[in-house]
Backbone and ligand atoms as CSV (ligand in chain L), in Angstrom:
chain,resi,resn,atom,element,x,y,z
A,1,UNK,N,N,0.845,-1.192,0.000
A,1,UNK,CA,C,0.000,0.000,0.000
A,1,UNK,C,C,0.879,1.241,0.000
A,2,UNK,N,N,0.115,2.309,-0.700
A,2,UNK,CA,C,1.249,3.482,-0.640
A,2,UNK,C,C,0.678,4.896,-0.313
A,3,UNK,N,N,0.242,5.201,0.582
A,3,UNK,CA,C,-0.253,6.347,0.834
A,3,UNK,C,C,-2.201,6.047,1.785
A,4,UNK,N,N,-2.269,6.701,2.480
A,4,UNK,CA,C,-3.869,7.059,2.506
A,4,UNK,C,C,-4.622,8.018,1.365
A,5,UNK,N,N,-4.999,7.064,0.607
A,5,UNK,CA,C,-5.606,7.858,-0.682
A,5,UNK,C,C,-6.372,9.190,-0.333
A,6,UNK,N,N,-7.733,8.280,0.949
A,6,UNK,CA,C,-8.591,9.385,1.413
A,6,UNK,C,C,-9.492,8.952,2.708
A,7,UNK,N,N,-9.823,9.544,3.462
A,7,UNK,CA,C,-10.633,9.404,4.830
A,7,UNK,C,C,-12.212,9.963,4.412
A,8,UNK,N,N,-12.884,8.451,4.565
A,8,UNK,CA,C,-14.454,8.797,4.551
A,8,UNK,C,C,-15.014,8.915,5.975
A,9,UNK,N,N,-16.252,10.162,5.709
A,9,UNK,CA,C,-16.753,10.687,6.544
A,9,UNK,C,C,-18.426,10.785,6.379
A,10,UNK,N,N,-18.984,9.751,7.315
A,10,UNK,CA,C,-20.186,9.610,6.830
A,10,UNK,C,C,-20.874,10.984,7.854
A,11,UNK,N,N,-21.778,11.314,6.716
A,11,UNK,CA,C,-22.411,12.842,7.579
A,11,UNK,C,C,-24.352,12.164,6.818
A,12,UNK,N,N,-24.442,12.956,7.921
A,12,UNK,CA,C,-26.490,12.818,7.749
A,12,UNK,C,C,-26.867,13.734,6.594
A,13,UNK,N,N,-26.321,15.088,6.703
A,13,UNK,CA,C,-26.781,15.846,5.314
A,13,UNK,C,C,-25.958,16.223,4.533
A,14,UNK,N,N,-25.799,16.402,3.758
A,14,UNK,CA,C,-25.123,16.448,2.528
A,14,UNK,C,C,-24.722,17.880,2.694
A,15,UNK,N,N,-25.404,18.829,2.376
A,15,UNK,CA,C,-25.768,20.622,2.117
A,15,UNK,C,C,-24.832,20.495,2.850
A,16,UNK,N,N,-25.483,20.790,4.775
A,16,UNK,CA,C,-24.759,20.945,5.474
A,16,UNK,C,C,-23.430,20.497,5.993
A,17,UNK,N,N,-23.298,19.256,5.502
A,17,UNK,CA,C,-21.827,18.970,6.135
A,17,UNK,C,C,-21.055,19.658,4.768
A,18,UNK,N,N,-21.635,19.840,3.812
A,18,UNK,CA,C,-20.595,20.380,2.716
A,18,UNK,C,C,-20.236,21.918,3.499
A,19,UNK,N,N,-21.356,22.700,3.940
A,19,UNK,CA,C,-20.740,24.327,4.442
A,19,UNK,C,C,-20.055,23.814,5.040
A,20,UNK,N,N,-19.959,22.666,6.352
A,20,UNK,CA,C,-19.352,23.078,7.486
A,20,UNK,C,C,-17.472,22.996,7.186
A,21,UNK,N,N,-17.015,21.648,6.213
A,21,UNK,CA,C,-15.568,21.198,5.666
A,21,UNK,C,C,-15.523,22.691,4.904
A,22,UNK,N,N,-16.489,23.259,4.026
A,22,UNK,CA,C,-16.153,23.929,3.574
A,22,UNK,C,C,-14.884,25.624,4.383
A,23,UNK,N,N,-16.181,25.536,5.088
A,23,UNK,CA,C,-15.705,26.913,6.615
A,23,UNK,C,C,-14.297,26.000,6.894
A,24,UNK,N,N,-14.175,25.144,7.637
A,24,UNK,CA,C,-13.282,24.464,8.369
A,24,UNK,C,C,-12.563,23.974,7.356
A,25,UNK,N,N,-12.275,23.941,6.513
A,25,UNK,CA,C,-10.982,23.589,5.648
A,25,UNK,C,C,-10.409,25.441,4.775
A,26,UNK,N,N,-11.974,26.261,4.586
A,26,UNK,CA,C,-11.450,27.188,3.910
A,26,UNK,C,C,-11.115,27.066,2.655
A,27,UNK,N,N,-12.119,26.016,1.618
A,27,UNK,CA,C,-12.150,25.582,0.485
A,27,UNK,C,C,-12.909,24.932,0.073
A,28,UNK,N,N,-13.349,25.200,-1.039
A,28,UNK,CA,C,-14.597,24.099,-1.683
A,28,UNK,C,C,-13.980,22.631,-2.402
A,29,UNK,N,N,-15.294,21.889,-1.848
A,29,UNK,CA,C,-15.157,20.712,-2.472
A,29,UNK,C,C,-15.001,21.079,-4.204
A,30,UNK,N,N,-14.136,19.857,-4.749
A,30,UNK,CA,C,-13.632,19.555,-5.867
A,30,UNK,C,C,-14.597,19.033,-7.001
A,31,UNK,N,N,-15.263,18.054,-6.119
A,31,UNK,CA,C,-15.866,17.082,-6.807
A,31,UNK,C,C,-17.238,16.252,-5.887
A,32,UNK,N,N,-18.385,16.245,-6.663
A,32,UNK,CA,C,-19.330,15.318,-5.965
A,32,UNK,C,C,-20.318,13.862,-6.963
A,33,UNK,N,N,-20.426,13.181,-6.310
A,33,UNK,CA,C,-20.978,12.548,-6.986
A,33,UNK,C,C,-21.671,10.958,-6.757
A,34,UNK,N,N,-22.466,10.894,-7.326
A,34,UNK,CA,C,-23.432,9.940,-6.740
A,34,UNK,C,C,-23.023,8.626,-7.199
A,35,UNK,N,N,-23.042,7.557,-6.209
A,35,UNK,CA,C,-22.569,6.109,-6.707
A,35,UNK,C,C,-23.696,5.289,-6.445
A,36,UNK,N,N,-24.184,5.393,-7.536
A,36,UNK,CA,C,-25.827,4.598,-7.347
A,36,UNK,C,C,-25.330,3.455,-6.943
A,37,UNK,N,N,-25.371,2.495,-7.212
A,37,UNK,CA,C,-24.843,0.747,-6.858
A,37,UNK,C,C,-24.017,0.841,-5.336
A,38,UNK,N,N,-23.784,1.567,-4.772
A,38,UNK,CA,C,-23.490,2.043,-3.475
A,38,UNK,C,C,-24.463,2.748,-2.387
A,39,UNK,N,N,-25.429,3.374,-3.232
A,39,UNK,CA,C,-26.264,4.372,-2.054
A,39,UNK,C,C,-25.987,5.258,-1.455
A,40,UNK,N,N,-24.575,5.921,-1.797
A,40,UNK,CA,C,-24.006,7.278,-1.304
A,40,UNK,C,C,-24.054,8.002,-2.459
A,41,UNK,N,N,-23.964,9.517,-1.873
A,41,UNK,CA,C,-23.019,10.751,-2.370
A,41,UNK,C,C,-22.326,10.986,-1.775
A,42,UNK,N,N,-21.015,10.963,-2.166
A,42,UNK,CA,C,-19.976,11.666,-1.991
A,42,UNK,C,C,-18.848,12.844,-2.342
A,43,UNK,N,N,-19.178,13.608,-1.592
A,43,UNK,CA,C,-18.417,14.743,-1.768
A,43,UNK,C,C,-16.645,15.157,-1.779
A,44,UNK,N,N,-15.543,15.112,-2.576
A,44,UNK,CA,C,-14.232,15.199,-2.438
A,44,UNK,C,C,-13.624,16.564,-2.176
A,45,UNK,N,N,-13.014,16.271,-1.008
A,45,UNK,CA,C,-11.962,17.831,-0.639
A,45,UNK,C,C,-11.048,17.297,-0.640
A,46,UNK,N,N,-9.631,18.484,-1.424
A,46,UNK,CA,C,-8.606,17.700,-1.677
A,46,UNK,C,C,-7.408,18.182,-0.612
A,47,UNK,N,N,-6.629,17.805,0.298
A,47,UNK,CA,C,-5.871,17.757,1.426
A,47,UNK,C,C,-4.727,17.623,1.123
A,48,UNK,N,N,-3.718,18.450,0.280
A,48,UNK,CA,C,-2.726,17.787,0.030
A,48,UNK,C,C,-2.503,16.891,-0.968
A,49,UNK,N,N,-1.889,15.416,-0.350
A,49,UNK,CA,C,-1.424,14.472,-1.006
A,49,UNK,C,C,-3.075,13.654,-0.759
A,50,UNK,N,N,-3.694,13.802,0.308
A,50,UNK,CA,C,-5.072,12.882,0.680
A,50,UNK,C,C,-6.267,13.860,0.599
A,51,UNK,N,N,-7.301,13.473,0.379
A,51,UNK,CA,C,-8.365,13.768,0.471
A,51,UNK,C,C,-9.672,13.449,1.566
A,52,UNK,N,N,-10.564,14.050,1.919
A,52,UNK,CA,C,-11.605,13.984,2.597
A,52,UNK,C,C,-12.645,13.868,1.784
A,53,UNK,N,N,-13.498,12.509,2.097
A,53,UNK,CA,C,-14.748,12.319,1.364
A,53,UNK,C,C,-15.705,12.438,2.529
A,54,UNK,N,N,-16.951,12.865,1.836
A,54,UNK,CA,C,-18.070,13.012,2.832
A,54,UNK,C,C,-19.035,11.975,2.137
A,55,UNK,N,N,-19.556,11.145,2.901
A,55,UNK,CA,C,-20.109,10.419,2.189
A,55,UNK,C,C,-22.048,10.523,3.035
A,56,UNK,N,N,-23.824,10.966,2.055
A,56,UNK,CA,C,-24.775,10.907,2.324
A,56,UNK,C,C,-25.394,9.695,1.879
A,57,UNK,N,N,-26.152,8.777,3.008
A,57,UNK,CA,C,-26.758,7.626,2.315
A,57,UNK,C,C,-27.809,8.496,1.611
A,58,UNK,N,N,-28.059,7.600,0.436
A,58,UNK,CA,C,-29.197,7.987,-0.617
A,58,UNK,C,C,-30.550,7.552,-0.624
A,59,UNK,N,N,-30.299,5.793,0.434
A,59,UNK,CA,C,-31.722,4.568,0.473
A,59,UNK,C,C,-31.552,4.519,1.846
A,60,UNK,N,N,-32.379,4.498,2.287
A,60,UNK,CA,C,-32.502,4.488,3.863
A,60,UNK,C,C,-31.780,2.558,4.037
A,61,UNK,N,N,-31.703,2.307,3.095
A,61,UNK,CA,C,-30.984,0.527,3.680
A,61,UNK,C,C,-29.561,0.827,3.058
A,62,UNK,N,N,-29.240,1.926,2.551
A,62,UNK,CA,C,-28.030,2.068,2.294
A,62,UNK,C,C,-26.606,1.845,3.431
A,63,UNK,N,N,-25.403,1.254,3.219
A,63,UNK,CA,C,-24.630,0.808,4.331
A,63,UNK,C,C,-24.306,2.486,5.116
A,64,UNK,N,N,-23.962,3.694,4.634
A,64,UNK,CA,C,-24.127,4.652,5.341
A,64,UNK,C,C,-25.067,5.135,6.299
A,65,UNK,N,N,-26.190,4.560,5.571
A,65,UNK,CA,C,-27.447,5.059,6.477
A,65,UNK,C,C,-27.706,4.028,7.995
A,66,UNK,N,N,-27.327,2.813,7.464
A,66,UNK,CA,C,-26.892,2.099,8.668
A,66,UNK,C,C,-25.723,2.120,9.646
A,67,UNK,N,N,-24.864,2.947,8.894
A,67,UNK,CA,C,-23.594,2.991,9.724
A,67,UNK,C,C,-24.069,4.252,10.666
A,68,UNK,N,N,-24.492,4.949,10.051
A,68,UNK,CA,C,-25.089,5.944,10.989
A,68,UNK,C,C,-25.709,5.925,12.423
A,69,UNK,N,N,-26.897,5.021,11.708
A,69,UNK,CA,C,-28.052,4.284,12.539
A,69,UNK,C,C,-27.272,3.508,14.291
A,70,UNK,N,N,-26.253,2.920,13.760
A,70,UNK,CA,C,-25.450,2.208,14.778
A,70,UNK,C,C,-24.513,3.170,15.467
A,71,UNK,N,N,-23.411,4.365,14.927
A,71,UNK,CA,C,-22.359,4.771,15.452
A,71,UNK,C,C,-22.030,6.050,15.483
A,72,UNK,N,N,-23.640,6.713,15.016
A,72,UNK,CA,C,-23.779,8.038,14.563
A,72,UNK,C,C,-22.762,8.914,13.077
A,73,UNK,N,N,-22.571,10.127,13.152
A,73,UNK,CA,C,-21.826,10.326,11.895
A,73,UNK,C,C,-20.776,10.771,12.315
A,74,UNK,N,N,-19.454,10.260,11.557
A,74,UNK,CA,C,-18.235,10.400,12.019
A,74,UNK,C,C,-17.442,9.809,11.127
A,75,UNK,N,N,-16.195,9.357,11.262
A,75,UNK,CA,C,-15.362,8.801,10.401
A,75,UNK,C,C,-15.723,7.327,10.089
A,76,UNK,N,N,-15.939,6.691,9.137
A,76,UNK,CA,C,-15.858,5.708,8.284
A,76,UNK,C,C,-15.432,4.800,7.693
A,77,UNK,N,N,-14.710,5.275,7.064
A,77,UNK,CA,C,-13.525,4.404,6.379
A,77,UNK,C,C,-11.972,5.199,6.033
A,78,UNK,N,N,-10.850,4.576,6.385
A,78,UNK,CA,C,-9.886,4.564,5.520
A,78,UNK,C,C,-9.584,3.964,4.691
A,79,UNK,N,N,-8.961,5.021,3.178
A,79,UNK,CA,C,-8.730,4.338,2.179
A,79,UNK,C,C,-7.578,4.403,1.371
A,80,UNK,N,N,-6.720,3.357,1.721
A,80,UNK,CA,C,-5.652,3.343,1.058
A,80,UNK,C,C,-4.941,2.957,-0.384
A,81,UNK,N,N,-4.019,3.540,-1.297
A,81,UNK,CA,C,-3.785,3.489,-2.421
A,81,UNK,C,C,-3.179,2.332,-2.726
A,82,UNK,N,N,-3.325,1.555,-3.756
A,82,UNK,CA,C,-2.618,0.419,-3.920
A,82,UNK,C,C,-1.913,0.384,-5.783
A,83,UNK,N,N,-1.059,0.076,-6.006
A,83,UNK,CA,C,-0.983,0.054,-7.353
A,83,UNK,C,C,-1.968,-1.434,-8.302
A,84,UNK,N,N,-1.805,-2.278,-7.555
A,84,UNK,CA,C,-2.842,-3.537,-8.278
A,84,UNK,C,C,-3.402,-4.203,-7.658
A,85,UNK,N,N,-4.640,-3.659,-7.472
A,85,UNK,CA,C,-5.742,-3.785,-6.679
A,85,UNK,C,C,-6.022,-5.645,-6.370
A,86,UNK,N,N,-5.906,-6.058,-7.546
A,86,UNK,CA,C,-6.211,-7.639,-7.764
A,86,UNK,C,C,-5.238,-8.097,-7.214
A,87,UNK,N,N,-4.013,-7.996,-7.033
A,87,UNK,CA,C,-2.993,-8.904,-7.085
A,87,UNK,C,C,-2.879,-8.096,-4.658
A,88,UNK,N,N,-3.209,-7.050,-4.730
A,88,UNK,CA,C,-3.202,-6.932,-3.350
A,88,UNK,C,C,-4.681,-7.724,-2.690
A,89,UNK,N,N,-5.277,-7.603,-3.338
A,89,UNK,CA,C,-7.115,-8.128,-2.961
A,89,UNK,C,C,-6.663,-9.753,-2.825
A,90,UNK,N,N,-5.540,-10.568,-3.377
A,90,UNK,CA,C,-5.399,-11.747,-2.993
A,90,UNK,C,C,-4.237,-12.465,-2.315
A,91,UNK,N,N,-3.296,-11.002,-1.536
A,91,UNK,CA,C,-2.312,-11.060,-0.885
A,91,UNK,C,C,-2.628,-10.824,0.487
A,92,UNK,N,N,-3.725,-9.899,0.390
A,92,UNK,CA,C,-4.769,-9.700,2.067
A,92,UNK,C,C,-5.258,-10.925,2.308
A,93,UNK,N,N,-5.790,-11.538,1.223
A,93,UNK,CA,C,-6.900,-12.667,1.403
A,93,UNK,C,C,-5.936,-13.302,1.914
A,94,UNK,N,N,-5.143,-14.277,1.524
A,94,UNK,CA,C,-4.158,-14.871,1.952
A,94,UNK,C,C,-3.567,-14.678,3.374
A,95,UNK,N,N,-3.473,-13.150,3.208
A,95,UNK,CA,C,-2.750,-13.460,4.707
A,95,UNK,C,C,-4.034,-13.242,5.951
A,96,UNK,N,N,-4.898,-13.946,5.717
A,96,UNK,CA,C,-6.459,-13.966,6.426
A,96,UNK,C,C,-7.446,-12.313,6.908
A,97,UNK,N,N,-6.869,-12.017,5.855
A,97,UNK,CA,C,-8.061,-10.414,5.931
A,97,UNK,C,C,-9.607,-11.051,5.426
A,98,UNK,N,N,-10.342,-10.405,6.013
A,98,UNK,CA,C,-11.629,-10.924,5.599
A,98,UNK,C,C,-11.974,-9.598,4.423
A,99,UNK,N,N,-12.468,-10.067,2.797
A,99,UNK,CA,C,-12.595,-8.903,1.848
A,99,UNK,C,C,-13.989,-8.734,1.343
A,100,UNK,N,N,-14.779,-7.484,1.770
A,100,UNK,CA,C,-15.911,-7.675,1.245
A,100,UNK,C,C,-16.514,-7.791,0.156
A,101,UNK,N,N,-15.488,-7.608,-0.838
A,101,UNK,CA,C,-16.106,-7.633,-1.984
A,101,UNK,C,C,-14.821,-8.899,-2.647
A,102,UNK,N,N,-15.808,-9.588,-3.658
A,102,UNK,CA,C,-14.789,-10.788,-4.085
A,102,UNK,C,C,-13.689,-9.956,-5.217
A,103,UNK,N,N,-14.607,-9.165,-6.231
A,103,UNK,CA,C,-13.837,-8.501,-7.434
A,103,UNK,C,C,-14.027,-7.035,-6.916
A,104,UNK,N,N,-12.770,-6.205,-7.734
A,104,UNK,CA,C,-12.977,-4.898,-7.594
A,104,UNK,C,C,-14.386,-3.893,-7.988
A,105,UNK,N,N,-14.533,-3.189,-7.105
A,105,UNK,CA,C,-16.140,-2.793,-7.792
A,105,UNK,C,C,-15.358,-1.271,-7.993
A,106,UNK,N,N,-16.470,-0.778,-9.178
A,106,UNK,CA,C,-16.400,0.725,-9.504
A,106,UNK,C,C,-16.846,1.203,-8.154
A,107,UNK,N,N,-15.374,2.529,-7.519
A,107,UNK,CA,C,-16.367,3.388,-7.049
A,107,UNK,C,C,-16.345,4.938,-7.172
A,108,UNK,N,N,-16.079,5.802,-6.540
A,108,UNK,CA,C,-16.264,6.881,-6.565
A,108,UNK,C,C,-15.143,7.600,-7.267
A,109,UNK,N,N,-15.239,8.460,-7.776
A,109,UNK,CA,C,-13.633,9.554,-8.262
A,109,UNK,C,C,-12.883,8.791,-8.863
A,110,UNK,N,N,-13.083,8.205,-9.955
A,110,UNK,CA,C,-12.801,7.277,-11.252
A,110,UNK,C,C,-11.923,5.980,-10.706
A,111,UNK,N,N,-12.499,5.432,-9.181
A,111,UNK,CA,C,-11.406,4.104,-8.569
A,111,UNK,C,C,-11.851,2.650,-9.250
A,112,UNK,N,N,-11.285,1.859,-8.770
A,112,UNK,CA,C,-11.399,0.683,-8.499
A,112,UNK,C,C,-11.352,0.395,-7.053
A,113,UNK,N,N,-12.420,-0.325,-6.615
A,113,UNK,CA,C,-12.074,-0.415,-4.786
A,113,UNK,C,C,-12.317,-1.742,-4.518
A,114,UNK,N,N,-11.806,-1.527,-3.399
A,114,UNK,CA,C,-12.309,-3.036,-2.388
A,114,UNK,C,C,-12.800,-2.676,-0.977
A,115,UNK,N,N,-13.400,-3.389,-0.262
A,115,UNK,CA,C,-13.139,-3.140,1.239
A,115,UNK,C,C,-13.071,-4.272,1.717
A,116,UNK,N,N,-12.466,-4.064,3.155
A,116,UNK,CA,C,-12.446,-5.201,4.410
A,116,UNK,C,C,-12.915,-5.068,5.497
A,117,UNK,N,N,-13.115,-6.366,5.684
A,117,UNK,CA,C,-14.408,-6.126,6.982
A,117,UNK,C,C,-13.049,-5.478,8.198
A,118,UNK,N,N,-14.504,-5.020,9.007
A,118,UNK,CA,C,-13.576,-4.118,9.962
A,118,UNK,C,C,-13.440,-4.998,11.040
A,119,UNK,N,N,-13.676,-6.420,10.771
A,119,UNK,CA,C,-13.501,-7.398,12.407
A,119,UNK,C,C,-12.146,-8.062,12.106
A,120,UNK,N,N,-11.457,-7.270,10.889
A,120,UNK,CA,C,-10.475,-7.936,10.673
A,120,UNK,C,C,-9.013,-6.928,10.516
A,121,UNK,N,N,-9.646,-6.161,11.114
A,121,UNK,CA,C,-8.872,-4.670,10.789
A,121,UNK,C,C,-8.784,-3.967,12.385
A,122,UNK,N,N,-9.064,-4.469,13.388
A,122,UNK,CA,C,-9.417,-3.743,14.483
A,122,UNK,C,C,-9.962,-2.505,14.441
A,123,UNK,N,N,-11.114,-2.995,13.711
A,123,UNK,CA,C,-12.881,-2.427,14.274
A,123,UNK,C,C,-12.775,-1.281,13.189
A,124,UNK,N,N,-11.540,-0.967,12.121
A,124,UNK,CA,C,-11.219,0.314,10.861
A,124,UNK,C,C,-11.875,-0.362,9.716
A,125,UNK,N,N,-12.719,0.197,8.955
A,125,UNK,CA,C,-13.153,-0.342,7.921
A,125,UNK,C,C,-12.220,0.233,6.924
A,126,UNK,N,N,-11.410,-0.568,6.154
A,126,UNK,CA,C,-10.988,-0.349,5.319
A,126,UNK,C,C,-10.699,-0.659,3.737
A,127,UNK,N,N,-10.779,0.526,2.903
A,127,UNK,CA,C,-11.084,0.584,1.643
A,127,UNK,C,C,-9.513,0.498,1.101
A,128,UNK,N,N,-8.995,-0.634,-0.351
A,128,UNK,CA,C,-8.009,-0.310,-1.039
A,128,UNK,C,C,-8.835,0.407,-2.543
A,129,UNK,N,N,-7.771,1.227,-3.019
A,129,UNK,CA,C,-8.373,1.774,-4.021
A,129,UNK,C,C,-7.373,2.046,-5.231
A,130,UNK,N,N,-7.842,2.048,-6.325
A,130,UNK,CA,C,-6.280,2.019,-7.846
A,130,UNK,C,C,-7.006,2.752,-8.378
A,131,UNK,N,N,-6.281,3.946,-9.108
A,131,UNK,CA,C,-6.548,4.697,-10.002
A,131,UNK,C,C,-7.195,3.685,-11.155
A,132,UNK,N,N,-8.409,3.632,-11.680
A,132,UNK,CA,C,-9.117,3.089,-12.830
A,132,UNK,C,C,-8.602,3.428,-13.887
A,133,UNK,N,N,-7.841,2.482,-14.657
A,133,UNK,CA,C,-7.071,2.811,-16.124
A,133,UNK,C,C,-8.254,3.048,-17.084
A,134,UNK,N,N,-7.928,3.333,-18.439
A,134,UNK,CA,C,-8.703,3.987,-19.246
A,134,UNK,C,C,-9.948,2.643,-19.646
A,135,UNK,N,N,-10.641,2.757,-20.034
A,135,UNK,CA,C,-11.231,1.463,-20.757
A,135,UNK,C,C,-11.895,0.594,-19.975
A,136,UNK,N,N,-11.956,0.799,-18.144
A,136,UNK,CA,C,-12.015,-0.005,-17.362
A,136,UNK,C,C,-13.851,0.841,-17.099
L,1,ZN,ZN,ZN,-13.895,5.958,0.136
């Protein structure tokens, strides 16, 4: 892994948590956008080398809207950069990470992602993510 790509931040409203990063960072988000097959919007502020995503469930059974439901709104996920997503997605597996997803799924801000369960991560849900080559 090479970097923390970006830190998700699940928030209840969208609008509002966008003013508030906005005030408190002193910059507008970059980029937003909806990942239907996920049930979020997510919003990108760019930090440097990392970014801050805000992520709004969209379906009330959406996993945000449940993460909520359980732990209120707060930090989420870390997500770290990987150069080959596949070939790390079966080097975790291996070394007994539990991976929620079998293949890379499209997600947000042109990635390829994965996640892992967080009972295998001490209690961090965490996302790997590869820049999506062209064609993909
Ligand atoms: Zn993310």
């Amino acid at each position: 892994m090479r970097k923390v790509e970006h830190i998700g931040i699940a928030v209840k409203s969208m609008s509002s948590a966008n003013e508030l990063f906005s005030k408190l960072f002193g910059k507008k988000a970059y980029k937003s956008e909806k990942v239907e097959r996920e049930g979020v919007t997510t919003t990108f502020f760019q930090m440097g080398e990392t970014k801050i995503e805000l992520l709004e469930a969209t379906t009330p059974d959406s996993p945000i809207a449940k993460f909520i439901e359980k732990k209120g709104e707060g930090i989420h996920h870390l997500a770290y950069e990987v150069d080959d997503i596949t070939a790390e997605m079966a080097r975790l597996e291996k070394e007994g990470f539990t991976l929620l997803n079998k293949e890379p799924q499209k997600g947000a801000d042109n990635k390829l992602i994965c996640f892992l369960h967080p009972k295998s991560t001490n209690g961090v849900l965490v996302e790997l993510c590869q820049e999506s080559k062209d064609g993909m």
